[in-house]
PDB file of N, CA, C and O in Angstrom:
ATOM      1  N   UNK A   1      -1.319 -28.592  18.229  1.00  0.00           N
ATOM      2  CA  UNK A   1      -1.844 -29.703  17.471  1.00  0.00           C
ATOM      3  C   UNK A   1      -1.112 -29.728  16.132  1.00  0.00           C
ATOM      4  O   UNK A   1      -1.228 -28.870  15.257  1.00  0.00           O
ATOM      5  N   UNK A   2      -0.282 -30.905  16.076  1.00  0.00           N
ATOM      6  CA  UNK A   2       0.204 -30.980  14.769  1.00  0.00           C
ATOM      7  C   UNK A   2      -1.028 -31.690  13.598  1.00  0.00           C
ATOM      8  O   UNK A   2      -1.974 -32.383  13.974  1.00  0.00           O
ATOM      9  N   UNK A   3      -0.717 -31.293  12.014  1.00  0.00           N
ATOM     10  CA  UNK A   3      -1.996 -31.548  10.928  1.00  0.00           C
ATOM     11  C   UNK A   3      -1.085 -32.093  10.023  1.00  0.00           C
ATOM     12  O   UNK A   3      -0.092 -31.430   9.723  1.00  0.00           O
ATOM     13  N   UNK A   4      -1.287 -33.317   9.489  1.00  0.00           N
ATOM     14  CA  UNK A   4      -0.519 -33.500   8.131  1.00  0.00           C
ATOM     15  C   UNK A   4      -1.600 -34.377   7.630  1.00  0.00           C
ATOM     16  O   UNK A   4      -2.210 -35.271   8.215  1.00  0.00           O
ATOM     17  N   UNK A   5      -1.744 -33.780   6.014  1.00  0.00           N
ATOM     18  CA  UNK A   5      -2.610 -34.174   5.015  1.00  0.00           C
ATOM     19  C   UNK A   5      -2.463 -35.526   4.837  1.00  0.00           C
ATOM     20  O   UNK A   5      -3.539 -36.110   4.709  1.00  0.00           O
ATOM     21  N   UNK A   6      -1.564 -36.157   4.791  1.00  0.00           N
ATOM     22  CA  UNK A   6      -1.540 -37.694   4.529  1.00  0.00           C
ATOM     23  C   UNK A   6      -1.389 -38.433   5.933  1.00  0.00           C
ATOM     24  O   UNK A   6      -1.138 -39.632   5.815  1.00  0.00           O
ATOM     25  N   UNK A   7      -1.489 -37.970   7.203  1.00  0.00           N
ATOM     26  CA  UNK A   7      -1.306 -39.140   8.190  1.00  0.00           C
ATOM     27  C   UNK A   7      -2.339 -38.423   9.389  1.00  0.00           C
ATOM     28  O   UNK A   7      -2.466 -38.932  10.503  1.00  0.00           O
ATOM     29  N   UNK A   8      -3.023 -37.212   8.984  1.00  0.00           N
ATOM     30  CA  UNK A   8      -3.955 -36.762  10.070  1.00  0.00           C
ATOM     31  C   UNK A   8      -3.709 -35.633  11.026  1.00  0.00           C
ATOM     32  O   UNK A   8      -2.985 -34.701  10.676  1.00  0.00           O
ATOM     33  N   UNK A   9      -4.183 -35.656  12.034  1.00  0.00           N
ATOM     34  CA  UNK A   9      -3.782 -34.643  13.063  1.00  0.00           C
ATOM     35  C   UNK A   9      -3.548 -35.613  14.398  1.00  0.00           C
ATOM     36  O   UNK A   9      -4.284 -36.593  14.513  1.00  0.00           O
ATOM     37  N   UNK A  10      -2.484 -35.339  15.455  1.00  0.00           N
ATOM     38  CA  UNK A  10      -2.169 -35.614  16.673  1.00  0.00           C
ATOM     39  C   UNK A  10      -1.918 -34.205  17.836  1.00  0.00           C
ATOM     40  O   UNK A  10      -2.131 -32.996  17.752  1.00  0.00           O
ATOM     41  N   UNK A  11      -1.456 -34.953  18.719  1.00  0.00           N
ATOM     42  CA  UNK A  11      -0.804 -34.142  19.801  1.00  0.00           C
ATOM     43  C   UNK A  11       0.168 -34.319  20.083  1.00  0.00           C
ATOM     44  O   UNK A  11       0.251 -35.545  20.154  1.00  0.00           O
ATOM     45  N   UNK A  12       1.489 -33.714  20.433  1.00  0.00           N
ATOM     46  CA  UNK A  12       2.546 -34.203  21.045  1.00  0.00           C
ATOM     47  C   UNK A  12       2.480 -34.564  22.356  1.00  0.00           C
ATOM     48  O   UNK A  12       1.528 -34.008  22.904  1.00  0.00           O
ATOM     49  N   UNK A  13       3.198 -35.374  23.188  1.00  0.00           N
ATOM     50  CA  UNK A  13       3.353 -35.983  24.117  1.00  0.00           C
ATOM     51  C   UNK A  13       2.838 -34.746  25.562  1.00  0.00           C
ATOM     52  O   UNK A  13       3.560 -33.859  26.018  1.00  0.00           O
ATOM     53  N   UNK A  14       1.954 -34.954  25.834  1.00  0.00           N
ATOM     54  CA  UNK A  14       1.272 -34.065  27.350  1.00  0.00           C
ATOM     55  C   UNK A  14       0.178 -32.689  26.446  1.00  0.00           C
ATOM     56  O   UNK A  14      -0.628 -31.944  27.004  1.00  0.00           O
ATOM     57  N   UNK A  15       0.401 -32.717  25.469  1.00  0.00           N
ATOM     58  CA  UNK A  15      -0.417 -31.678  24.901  1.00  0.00           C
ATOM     59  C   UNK A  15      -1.491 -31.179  25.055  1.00  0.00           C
ATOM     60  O   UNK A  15      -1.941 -30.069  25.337  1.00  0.00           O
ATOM     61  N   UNK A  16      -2.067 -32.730  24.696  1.00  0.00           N
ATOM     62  CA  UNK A  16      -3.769 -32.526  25.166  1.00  0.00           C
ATOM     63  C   UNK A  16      -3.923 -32.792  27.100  1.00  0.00           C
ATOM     64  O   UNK A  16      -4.630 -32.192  27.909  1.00  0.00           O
ATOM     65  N   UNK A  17      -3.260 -33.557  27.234  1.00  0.00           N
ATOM     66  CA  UNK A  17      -3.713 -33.363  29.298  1.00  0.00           C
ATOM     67  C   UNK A  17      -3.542 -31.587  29.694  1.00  0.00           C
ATOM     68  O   UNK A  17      -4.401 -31.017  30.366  1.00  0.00           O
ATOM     69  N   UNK A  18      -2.352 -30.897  29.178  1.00  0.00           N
ATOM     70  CA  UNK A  18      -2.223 -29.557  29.114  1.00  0.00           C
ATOM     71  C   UNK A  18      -3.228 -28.472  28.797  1.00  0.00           C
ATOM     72  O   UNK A  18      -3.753 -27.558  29.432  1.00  0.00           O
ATOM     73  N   UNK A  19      -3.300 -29.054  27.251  1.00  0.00           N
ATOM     74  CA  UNK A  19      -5.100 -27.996  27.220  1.00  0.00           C
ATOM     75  C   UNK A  19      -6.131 -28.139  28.065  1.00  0.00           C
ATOM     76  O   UNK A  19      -7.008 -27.279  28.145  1.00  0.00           O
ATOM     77  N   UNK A  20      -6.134 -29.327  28.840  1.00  0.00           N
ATOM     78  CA  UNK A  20      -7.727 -29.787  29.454  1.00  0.00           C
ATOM     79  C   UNK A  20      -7.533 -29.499  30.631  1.00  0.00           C
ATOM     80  O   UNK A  20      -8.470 -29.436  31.426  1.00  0.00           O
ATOM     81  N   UNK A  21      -6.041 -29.225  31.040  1.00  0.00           N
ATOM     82  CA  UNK A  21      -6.236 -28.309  32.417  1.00  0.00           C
ATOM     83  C   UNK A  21      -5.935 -26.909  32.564  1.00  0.00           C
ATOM     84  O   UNK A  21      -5.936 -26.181  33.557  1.00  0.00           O
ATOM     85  N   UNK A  22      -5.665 -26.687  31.297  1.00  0.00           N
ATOM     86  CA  UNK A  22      -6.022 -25.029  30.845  1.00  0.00           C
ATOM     87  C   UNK A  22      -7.269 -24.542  30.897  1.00  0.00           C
ATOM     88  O   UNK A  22      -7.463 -23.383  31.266  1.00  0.00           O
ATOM     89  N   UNK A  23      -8.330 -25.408  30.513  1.00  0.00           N
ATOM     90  CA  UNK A  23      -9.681 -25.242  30.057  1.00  0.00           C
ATOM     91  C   UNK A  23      -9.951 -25.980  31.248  1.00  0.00           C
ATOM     92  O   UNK A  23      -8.749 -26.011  30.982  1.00  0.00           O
ATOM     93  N   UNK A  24     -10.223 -26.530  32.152  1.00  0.00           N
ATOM     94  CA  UNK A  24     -10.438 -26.731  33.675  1.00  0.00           C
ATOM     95  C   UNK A  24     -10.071 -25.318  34.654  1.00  0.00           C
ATOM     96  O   UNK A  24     -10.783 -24.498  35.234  1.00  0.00           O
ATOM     97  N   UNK A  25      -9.027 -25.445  34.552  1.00  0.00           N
ATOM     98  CA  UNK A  25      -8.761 -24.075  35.604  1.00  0.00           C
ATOM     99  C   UNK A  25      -8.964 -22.609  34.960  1.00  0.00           C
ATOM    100  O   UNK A  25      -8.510 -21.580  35.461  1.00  0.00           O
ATOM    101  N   UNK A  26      -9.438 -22.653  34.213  1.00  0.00           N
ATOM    102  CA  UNK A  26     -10.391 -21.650  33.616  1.00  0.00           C
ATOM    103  C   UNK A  26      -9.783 -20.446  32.886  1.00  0.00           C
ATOM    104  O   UNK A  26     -10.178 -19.303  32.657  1.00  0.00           O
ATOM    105  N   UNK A  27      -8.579 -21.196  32.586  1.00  0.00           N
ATOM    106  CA  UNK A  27      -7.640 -20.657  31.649  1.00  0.00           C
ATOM    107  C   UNK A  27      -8.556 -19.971  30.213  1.00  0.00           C
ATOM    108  O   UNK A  27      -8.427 -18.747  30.208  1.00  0.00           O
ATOM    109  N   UNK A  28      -9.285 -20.402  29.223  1.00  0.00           N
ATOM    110  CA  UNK A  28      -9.902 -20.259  28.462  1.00  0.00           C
ATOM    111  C   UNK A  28     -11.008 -19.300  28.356  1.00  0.00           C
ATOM    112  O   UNK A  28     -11.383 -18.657  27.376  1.00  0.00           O
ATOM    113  N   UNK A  29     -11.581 -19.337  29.894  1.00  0.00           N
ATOM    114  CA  UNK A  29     -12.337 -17.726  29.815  1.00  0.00           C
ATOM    115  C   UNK A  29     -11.826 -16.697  30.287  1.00  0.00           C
ATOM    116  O   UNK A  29     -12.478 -15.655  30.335  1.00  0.00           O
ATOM    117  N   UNK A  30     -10.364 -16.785  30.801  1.00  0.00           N
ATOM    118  CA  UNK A  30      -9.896 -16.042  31.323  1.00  0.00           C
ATOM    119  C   UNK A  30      -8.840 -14.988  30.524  1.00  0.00           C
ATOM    120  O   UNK A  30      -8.375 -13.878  30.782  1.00  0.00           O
ATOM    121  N   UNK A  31      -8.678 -16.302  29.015  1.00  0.00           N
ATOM    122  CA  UNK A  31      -7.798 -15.658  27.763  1.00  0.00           C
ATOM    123  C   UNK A  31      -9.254 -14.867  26.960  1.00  0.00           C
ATOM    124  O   UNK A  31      -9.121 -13.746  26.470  1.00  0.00           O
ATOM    125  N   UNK A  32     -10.202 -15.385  26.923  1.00  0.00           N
ATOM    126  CA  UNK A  32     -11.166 -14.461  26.242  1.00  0.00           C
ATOM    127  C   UNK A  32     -11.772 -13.425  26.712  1.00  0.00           C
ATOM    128  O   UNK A  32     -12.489 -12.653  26.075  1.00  0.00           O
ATOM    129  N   UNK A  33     -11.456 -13.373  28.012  1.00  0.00           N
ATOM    130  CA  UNK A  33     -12.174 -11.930  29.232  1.00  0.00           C
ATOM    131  C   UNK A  33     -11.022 -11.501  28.822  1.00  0.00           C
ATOM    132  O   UNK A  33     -11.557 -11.173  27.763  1.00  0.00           O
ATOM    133  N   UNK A  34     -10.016 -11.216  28.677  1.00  0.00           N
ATOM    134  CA  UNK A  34      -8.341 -10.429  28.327  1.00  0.00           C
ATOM    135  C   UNK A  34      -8.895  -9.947  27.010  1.00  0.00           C
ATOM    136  O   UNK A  34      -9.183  -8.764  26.825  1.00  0.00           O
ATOM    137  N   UNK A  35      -9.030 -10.851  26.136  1.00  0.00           N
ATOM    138  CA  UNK A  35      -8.991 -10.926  24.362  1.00  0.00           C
ATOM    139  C   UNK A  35     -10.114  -9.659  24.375  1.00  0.00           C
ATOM    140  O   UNK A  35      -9.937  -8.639  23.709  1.00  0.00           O
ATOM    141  N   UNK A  36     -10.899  -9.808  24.947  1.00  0.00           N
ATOM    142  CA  UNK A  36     -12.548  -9.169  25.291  1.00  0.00           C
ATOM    143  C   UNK A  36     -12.272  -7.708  25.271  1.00  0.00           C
ATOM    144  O   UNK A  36     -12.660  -6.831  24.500  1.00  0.00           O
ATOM    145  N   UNK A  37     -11.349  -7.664  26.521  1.00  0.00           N
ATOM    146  CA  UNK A  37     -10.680  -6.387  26.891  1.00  0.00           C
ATOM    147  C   UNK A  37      -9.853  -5.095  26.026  1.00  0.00           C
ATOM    148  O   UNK A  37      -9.634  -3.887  25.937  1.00  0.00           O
ATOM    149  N   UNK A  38      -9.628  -6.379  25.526  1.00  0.00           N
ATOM    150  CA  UNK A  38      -8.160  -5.472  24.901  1.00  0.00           C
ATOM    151  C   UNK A  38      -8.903  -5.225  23.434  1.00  0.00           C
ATOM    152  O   UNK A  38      -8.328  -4.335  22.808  1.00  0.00           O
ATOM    153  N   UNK A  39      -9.803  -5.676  22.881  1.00  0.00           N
ATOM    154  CA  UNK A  39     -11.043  -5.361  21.625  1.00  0.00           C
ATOM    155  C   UNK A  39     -11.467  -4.193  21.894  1.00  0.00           C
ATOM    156  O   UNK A  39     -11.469  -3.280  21.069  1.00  0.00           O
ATOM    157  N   UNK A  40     -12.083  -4.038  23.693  1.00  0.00           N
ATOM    158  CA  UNK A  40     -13.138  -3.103  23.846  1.00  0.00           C
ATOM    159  C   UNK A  40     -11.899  -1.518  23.990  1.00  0.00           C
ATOM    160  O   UNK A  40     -12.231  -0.336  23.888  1.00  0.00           O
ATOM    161  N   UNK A  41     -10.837  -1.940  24.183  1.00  0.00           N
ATOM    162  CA  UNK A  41      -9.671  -0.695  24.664  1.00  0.00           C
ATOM    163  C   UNK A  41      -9.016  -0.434  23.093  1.00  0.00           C
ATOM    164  O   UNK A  41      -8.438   0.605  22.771  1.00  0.00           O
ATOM    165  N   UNK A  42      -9.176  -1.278  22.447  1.00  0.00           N
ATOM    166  CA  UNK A  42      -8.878  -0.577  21.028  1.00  0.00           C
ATOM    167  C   UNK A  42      -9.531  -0.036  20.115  1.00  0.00           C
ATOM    168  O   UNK A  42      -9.045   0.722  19.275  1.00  0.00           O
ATOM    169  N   UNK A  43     -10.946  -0.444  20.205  1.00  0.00           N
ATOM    170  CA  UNK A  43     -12.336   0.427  19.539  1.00  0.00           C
ATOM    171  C   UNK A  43     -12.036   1.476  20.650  1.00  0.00           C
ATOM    172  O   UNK A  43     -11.225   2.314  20.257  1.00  0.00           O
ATOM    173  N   UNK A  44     -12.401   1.634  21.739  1.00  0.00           N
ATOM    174  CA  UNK A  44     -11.832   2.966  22.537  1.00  0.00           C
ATOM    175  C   UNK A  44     -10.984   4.185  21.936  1.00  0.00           C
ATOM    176  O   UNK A  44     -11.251   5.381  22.061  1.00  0.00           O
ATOM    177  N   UNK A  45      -9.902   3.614  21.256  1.00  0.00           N
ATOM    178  CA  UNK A  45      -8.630   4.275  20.847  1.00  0.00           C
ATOM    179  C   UNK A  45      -9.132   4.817  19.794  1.00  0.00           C
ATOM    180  O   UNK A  45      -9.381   6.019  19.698  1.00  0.00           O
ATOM    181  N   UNK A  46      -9.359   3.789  18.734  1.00  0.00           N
ATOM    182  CA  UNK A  46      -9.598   3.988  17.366  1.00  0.00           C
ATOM    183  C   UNK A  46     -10.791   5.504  17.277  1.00  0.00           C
ATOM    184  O   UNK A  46     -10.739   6.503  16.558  1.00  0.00           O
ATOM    185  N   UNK A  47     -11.665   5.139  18.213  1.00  0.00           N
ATOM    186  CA  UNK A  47     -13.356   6.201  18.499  1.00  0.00           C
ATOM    187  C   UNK A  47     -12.781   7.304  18.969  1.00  0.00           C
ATOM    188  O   UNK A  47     -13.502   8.288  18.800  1.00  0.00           O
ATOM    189  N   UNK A  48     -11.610   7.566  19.575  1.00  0.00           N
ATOM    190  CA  UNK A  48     -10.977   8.990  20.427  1.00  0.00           C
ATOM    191  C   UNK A  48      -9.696   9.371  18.898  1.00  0.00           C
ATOM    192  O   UNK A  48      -9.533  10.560  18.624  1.00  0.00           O
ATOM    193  N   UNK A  49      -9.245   8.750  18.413  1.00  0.00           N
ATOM    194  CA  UNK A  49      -8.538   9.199  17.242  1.00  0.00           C
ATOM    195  C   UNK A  49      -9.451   9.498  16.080  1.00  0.00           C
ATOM    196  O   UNK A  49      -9.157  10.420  15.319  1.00  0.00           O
ATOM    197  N   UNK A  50     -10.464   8.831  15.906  1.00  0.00           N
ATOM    198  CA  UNK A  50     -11.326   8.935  14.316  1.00  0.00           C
ATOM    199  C   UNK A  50     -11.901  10.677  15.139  1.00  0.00           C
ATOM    200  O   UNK A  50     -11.660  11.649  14.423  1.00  0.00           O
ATOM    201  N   UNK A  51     -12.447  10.921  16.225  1.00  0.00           N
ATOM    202  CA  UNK A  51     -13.274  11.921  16.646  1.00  0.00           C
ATOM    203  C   UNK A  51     -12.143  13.262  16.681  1.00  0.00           C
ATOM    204  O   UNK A  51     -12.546  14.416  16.529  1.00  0.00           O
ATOM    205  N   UNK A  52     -10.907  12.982  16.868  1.00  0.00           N
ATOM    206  CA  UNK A  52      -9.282  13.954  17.130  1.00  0.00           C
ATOM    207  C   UNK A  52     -10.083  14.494  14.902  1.00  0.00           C
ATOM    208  O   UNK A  52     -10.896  15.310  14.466  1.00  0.00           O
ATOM    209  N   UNK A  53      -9.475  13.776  14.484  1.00  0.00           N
ATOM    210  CA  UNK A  53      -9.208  13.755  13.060  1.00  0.00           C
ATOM    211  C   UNK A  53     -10.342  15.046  12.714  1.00  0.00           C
ATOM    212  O   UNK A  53     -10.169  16.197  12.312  1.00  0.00           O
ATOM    213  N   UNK A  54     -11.538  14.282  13.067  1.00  0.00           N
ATOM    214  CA  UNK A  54     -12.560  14.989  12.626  1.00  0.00           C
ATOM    215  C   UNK A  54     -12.590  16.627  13.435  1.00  0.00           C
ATOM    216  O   UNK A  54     -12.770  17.745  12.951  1.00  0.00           O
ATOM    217  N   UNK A  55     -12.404  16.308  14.438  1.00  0.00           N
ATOM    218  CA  UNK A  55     -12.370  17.941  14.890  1.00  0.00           C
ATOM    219  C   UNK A  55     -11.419  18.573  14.462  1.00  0.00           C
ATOM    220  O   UNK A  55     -11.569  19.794  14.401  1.00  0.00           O
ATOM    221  N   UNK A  56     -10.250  18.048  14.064  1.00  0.00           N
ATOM    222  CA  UNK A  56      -8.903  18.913  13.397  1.00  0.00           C
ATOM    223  C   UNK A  56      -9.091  19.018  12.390  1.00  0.00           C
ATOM    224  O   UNK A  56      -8.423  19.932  11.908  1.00  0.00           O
ATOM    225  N   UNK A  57     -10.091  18.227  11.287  1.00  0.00           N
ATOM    226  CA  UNK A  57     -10.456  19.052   9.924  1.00  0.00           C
ATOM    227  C   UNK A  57     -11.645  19.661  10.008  1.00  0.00           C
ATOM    228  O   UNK A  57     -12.211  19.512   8.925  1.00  0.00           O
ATOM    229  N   UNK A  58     -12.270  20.243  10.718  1.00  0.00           N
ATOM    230  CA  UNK A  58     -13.371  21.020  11.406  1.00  0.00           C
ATOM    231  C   UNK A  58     -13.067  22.520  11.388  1.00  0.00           C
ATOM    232  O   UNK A  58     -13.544  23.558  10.929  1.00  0.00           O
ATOM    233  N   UNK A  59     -12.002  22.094  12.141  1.00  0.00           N
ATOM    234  CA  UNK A  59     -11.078  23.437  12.702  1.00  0.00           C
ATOM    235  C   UNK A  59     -10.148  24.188  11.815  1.00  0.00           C
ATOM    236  O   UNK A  59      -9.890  25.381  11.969  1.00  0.00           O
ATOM    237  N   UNK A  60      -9.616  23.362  10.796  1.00  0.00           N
ATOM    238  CA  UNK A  60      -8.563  23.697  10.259  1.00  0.00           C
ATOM    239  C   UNK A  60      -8.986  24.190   8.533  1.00  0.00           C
ATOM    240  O   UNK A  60      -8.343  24.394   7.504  1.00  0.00           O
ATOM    241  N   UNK A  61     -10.664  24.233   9.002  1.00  0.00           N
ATOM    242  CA  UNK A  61     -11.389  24.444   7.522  1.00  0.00           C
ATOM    243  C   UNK A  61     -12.239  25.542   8.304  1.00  0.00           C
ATOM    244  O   UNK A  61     -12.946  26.339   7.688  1.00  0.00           O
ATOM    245  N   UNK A  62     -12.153  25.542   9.442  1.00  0.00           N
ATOM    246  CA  UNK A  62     -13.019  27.182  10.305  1.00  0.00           C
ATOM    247  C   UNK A  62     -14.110  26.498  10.133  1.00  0.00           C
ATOM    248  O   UNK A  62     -14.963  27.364   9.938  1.00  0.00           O
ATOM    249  N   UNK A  63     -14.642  25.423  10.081  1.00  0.00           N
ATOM    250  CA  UNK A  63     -15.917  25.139  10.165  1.00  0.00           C
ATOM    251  C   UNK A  63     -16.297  24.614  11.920  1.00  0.00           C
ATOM    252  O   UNK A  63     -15.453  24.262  12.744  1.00  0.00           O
ATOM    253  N   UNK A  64     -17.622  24.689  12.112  1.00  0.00           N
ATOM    254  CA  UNK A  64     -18.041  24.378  13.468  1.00  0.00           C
ATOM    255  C   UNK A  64     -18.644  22.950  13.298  1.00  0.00           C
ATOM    256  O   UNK A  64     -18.095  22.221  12.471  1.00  0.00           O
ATOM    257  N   UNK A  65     -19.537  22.554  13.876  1.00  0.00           N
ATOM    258  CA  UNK A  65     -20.020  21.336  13.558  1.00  0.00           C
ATOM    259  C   UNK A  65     -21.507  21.034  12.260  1.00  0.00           C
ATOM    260  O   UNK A  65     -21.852  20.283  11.347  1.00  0.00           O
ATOM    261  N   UNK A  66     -21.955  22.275  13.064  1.00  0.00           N
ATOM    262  CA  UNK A  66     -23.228  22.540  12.456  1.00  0.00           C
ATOM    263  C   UNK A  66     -23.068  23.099  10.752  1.00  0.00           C
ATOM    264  O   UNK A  66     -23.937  22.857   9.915  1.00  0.00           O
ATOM    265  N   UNK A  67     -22.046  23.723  10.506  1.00  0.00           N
ATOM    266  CA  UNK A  67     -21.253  23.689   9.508  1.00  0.00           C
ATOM    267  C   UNK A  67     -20.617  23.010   8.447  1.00  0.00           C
ATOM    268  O   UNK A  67     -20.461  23.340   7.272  1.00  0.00           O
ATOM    269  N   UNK A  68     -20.175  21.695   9.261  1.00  0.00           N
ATOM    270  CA  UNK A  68     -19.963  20.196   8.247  1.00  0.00           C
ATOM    271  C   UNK A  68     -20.878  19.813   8.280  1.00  0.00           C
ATOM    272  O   UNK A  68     -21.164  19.316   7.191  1.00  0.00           O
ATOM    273  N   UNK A  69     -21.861  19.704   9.200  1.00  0.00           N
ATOM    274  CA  UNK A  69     -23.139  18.925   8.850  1.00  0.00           C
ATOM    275  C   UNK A  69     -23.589  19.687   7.638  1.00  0.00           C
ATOM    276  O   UNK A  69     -23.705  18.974   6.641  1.00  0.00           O
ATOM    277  N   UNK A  70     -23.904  21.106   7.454  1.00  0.00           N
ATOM    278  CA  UNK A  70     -24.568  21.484   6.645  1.00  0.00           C
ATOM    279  C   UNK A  70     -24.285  21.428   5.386  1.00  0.00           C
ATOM    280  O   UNK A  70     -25.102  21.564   4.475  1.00  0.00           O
ATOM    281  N   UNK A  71     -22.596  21.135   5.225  1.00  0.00           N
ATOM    282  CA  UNK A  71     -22.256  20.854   3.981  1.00  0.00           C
ATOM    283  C   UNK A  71     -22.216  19.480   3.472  1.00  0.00           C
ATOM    284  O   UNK A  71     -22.151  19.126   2.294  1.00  0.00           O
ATOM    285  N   UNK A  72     -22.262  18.809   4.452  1.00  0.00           N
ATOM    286  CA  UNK A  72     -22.515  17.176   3.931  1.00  0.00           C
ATOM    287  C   UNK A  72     -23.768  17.109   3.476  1.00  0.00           C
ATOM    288  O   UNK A  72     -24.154  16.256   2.677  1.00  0.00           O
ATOM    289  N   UNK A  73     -24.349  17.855   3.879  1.00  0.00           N
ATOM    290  CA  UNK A  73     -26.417  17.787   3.347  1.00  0.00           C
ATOM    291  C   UNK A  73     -25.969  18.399   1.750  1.00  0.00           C
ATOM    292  O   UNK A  73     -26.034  17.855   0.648  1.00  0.00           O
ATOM    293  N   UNK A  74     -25.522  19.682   2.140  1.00  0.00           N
ATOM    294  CA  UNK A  74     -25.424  20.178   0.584  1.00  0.00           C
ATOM    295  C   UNK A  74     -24.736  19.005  -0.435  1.00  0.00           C
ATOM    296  O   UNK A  74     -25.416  18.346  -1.222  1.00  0.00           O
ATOM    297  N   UNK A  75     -23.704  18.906  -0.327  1.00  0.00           N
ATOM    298  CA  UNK A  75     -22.795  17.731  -1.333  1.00  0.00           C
ATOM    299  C   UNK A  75     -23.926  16.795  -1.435  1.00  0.00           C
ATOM    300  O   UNK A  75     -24.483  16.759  -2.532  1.00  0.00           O
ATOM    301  N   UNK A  76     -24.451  15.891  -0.330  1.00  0.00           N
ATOM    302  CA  UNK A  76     -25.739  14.616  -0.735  1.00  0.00           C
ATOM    303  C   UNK A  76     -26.719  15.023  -1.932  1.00  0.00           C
ATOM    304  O   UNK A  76     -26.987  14.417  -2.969  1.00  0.00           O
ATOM    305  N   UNK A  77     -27.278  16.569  -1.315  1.00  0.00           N
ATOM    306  CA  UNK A  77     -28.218  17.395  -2.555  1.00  0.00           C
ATOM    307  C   UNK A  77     -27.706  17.021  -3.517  1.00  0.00           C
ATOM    308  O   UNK A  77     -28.107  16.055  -4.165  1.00  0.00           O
ATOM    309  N   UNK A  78     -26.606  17.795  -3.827  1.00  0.00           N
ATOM    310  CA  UNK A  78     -25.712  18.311  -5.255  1.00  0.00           C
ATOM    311  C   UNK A  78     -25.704  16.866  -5.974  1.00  0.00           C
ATOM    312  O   UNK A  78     -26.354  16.470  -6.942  1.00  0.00           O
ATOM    313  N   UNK A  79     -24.704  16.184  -5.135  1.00  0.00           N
ATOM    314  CA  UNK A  79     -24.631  14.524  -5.622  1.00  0.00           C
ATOM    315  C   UNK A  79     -26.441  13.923  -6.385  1.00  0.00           C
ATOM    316  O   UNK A  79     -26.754  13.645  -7.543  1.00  0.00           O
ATOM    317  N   UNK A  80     -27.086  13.928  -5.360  1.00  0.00           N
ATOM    318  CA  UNK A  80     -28.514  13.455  -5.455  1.00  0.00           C
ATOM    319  C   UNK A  80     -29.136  14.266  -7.174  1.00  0.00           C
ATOM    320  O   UNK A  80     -29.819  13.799  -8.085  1.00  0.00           O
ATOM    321  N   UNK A  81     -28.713  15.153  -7.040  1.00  0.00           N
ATOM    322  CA  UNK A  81     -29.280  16.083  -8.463  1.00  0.00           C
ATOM    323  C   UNK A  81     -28.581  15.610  -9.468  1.00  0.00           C
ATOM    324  O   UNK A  81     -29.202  15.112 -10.407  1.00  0.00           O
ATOM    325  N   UNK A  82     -26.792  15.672  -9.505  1.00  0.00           N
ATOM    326  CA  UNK A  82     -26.437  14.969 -10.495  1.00  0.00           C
ATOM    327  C   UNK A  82     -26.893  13.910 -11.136  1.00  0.00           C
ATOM    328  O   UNK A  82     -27.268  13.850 -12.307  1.00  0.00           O
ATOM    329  N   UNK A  83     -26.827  12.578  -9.862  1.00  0.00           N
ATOM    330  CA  UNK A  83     -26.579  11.731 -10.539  1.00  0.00           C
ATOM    331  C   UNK A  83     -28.284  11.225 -10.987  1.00  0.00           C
ATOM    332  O   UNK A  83     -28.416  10.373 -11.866  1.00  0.00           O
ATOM    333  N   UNK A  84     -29.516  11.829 -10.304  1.00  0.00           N
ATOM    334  CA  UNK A  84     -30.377  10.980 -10.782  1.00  0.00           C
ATOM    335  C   UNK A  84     -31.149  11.433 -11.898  1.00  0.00           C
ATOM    336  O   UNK A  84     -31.987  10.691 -12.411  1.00  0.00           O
TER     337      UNK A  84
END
């Protein structure tokens, strides 16, 4: 779709018959079931790298889990005492 501020928006010649049988033959849910996909496979990625990170500074500080937890409580304390 072409846009110009002083004369409007059009289509070029077959443009729009093109989209409407894109969006007929079901082209349009078929780009958003893909789009859908490929969202849910990159939160995937992102959730298996953020969880890598965290266990390699876990590990690489000899701490276990129960361990960072316990120091994130402490720091909240500490923080919590400072600042109020």
């Amino acid at each position: 779709m072409d846009v110009c501020k002083g004369h409007g928006s059009w289509f070029d010649r077959d443009e729009l018959r093109r989209i409407v049988e894109f969006i007929r033959s079901g082209g349009l849910e078929a780009s958003r079931a893909r789009e859908k996909s490929e969202l849910q496979e990159e939160r995937r990625r992102l959730n298996q790298e953020r969880l890598a990170l965290q266990a390699d500074r876990s590990s690489s500080l000899g701490w276990g889990e129960d361990q960072r937890l316990s120091g994130i409580a402490s720091a909240r304390g500490l923080l919590k005492f400072l600042l109020d």
